[in-house]
C-alpha positions in Angstrom: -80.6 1.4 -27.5 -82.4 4.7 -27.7 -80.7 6.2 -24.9 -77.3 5.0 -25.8 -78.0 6.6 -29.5 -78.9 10.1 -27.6 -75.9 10.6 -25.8 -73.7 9.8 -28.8 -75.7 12.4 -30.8 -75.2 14.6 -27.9 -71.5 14.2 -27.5 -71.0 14.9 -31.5 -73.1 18.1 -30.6 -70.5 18.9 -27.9 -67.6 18.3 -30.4 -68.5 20.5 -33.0 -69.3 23.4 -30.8 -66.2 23.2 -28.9 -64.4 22.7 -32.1 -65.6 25.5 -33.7 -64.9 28.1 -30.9 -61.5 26.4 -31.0 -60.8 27.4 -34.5 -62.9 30.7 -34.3 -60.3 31.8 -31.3 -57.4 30.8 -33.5 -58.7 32.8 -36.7 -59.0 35.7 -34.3 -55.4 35.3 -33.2 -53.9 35.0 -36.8 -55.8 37.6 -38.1 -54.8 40.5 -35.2 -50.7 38.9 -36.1 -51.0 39.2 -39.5 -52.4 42.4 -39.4 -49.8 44.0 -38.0 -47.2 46.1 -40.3 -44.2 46.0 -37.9 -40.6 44.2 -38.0 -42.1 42.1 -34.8 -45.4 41.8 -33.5 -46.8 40.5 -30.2 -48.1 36.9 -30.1 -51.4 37.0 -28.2 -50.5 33.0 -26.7 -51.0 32.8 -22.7 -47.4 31.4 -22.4 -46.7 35.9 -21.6 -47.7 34.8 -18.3 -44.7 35.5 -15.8 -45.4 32.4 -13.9 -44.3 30.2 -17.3 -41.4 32.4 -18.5 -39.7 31.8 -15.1 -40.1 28.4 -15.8 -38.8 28.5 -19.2 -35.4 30.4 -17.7 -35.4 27.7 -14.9 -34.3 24.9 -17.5 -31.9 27.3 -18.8 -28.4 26.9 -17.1 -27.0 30.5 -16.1 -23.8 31.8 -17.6 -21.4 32.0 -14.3 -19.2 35.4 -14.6 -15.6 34.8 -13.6 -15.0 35.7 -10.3 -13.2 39.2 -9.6 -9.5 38.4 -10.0 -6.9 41.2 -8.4 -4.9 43.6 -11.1 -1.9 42.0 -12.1 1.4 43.1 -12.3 0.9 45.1 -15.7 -1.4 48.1 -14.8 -2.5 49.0 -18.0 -3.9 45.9 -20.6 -6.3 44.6 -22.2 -6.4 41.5 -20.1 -7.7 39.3 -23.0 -8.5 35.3 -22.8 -9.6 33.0 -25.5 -13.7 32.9 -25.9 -15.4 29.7 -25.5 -18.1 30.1 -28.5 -20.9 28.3 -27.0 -21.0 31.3 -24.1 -20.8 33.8 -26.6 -24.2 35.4 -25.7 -25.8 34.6 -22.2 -29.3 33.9 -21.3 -30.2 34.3 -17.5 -33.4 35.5 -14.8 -32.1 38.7 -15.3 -33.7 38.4 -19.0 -36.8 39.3 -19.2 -36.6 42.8 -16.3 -33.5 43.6 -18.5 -35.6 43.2 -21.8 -38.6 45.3 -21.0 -35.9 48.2 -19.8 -34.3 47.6 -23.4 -38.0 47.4 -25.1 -38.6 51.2 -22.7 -34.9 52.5 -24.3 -35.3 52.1 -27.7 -38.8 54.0 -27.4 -38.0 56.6 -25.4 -34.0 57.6 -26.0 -33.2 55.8 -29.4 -31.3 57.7 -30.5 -29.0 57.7 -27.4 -29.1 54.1 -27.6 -28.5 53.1 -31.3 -26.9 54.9 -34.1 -26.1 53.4 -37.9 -24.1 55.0 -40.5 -24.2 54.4 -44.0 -21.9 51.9 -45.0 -22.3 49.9 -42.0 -25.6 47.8 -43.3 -24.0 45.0 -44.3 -22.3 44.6 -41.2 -25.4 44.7 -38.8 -27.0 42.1 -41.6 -24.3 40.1 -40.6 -24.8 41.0 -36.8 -28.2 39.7 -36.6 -27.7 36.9 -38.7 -24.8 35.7 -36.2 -27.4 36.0 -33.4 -29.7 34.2 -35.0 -28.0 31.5 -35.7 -26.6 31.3 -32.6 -29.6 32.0 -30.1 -31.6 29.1 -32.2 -28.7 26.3 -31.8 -27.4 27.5 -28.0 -31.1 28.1 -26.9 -33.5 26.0 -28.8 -36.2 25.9 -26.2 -36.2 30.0 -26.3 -35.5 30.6 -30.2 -37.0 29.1 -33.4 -37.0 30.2 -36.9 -39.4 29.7 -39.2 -40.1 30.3 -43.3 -43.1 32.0 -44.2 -44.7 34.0 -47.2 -43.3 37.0 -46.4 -39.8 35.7 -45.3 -37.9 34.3 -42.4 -38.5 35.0 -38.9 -37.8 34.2 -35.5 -39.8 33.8 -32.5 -39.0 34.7 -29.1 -41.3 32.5 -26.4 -39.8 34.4 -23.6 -41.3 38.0 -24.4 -43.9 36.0 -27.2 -42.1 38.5 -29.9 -41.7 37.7 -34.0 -39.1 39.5 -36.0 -38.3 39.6 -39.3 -34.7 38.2 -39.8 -32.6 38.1 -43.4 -32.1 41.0 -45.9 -36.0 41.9 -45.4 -35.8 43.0 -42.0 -35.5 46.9 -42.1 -33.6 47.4 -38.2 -31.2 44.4 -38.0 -29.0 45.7 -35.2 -31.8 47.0 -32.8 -33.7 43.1 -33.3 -30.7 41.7 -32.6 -30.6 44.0 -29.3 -33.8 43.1 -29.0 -33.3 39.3 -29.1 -29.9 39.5 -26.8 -28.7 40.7 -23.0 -25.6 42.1 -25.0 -24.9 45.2 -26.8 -23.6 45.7 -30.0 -20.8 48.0 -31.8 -19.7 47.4 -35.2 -15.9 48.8 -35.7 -14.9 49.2 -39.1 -11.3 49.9 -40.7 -10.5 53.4 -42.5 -9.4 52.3 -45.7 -7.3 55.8 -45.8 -6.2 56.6 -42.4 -6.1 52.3 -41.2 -7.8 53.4 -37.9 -10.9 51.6 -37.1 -14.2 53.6 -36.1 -17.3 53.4 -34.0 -19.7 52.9 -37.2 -22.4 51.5 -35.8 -23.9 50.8 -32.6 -26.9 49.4 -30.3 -25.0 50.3 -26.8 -28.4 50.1 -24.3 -26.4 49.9 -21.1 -23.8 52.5 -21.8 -21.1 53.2 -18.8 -21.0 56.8 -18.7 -21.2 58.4 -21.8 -23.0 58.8 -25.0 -23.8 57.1 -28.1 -25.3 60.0 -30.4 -21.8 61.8 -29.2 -19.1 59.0 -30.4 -20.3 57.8 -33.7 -17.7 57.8 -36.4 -14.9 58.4 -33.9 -11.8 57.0 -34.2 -11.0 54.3 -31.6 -8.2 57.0 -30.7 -10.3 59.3 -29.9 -13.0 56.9 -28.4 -10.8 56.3 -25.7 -9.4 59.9 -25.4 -10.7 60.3 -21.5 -8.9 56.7 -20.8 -5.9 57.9 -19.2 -2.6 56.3 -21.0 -5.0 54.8 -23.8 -2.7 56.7 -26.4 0.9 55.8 -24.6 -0.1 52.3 -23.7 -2.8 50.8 -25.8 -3.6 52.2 -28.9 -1.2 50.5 -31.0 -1.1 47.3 -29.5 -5.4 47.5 -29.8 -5.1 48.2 -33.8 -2.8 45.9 -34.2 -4.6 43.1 -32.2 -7.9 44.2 -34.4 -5.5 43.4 -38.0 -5.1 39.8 -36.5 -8.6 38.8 -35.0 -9.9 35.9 -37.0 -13.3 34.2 -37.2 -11.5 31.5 -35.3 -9.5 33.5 -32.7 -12.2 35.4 -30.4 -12.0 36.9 -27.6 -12.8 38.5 -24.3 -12.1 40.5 -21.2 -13.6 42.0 -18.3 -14.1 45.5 -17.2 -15.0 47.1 -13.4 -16.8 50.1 -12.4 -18.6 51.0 -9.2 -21.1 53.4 -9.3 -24.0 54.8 -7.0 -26.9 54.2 -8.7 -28.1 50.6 -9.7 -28.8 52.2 -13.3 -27.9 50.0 -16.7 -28.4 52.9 -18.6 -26.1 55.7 -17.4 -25.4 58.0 -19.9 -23.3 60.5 -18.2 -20.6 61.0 -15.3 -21.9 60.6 -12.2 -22.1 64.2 -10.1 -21.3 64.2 -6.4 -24.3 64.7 -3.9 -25.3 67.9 -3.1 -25.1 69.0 0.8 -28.7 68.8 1.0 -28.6 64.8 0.2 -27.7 62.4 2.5 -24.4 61.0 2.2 -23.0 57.4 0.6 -22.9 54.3 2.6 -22.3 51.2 1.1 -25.6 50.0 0.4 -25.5 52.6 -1.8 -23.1 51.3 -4.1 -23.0 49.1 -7.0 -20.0 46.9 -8.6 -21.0 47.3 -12.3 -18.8 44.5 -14.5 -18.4 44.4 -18.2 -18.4 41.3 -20.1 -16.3 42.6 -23.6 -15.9 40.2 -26.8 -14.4 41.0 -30.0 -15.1 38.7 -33.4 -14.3 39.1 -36.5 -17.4 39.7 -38.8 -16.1 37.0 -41.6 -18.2 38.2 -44.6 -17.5 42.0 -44.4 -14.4 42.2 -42.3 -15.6 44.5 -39.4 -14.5 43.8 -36.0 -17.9 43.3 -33.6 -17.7 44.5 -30.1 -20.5 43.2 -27.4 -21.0 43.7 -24.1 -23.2 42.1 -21.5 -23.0 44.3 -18.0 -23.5 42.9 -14.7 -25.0 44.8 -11.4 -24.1 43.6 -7.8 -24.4 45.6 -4.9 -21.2 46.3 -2.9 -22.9 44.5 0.3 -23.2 41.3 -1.2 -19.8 40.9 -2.6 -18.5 38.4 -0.1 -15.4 35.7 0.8 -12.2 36.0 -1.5 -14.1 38.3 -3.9 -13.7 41.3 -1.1 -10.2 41.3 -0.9 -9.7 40.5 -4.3 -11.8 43.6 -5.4 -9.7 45.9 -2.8 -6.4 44.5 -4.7 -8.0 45.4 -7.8 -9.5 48.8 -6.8 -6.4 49.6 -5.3 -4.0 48.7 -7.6 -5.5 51.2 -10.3 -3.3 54.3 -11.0 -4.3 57.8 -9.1 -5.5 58.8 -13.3 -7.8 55.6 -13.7 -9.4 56.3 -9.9 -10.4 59.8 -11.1 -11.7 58.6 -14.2 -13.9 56.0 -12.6 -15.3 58.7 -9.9 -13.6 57.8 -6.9 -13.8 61.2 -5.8 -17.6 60.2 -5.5 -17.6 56.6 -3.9 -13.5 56.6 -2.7 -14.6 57.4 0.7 -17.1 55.0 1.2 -15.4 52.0 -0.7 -12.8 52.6 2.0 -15.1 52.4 4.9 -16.9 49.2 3.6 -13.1 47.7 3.6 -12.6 48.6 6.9 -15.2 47.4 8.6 -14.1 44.1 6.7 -10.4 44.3 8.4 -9.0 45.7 5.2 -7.4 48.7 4.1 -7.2 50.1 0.9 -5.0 53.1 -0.4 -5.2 55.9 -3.1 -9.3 54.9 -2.9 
């Protein structure tokens, strides 16, 4: 009876100390959160490992991109198809390599990546608040909110980050950027001239040109390189941005190929200097553009976003070949120049050939 009433005393013993460096570890972990003073902070939980946020993408089903479809008949559109909402924003492996390059952006070029005028705050409110909402419903196992003293927040298990969400948070446009594989841009209508403008922005994977450069523009003279923006498009765009509901989004597709596997390029490309070796198809990179427009409901503005896709030339394969060399060669000897064909032409060509196919005006 002795011996059974030792071990029971030395169990309890057991308990308590376990318990208590349980809690102790806990306190520790609250107290290095809550001392933070940031919009987010960094949850110290071993679920960062890589090993479990793999898993965590595993149960997440991918979005699948359309496939490449050749250029129809009319050249120059805007190619638009009704959005299914529950795709609106896209979670896939690519999240996490794709967030830490994001997380590196808006330290070290921010203000290449996101610009906000004054007037426009209300709007990215709205922005984030959409995200929110729509990140916590469409990927519940990923996104929770929760109410605390200080306000609502949101917590991200696949990076371990907590932001401040709702009028409190001071940066709503860059958490949402933060939060999503998309980018951002807020267009707002001129109340005097009726033209809508670029007024704010949180572009991370620009395709070629600059942020800090196009604020406030016009969407006229946004697209002033596009070759027959003005003649073709500009109208019918303006007037397609008067009609967009809540109810009626939308989205296209864009295509670029470029020679560097770079989300973030910023500039044109330049040719290779004579000293560099020259450009074989492994080189290149078929860079798609998801686009969707929505109407903001609560403050009107048209919201632009953009989730860009990188495949290497090489691994384009089956019907997608020849459906990219209809496509590539079906755009206009303008749009080839303005999408640096003078750079990559010659090569594209090549990689066709050796495929049985030809391509012209490449």
């Amino acid at each position: 009876m002795q011996s059974i009433t030792a071990l029971l005393f030395v169990a309890f013993c057991i308990f308590i100390i376990t318990r208590s460096l349980v809690v102790q570890k806990s306190w520790q972990q609250w107290k290095k959160q809550a001392s933070s003073g940031l919009g987010f902070t960094k949850s110290t939980s071993t679920v960062s490992s890589s090993t479990h946020k793999e898993t965590l993408l595993k149960d997440t089903p991918p979005y699948i991109f359309p496939p490449i479809r050749p250029r129809t008949a009319l050249r120059t559109s805007m190619g638009l198809r009704r959005l299914e909402v529950s795709n609106w924003l896209t979670i896939d492996k690519n999240y996490n390599p794709e967030h830490g390059l994001r997380v590196n952006l808006l330290s070290s070029h921010k203000p290449q990546v996101i610009q906000c005028l004054p007037g426009s705050e209300e709007a990215c409110h709205e922005v984030l608040s959409l995200v929110v909402d729509f990140l916590t419903s469409r990927f519940p196992q990923h996104f929770t909110v929760t109410n605390t003293s200080e306000g609502r927040r949101i917590y991200n298990s696949l990076t371990n980050e907590t932001f401040v969400i709702g009028q409190a948070c001071p940066n709503p446009l860059e958490v949402a950027a933060r939060l999503a594989m998309e980018d951002f841009t807020v267009l707002m209508k001129d109340a005097n001239t009726g033209e809508y403008r670029l007024q704010a922005s949180a572009t991370l994977f620009p395709a070629g040109w600059k942020l800090q450069e196009r604020i406030g523009m016009s969407m006229a003279k946004l697209h002033g390189p596009v070759p027959k923006w003005k003649e073709q498009l500009s109208g019918h765009v303006n007037r397609y941005f008067d009609h967009l509901t809540a109810k009626s989004s939308m989205e296209r597709t864009n295509l670029f190929i470029q020679t560097t596997p770079d989300l973030f390029v910023d500039g044109p490309e330049m040719p290779r200097s004579p000293s560099e070796a020259a450009i074989t198809p492994s080189d290149l990179w078929v860079r798609r553009e998801r686009q969707i427009f929505r109407r903001l409901e609560r403050c009107g503005a048209v919201l632009f976003t953009v989730r860009t896709y990188m495949q290497r030339l090489v691994e384009v394969e089956g019907a997608q070949v020849e459906a990219l060399k209809t496509q590539v060669e079906g755009w206009d000897e303008d749009i080839m120049d303005y999408k640096g064909s003078k750079i990559w032409g010659e090569t594209f060509r090549e990689w066709c050939a050796q495929r049985g196919l030809g391509v012209e005006g490449a």
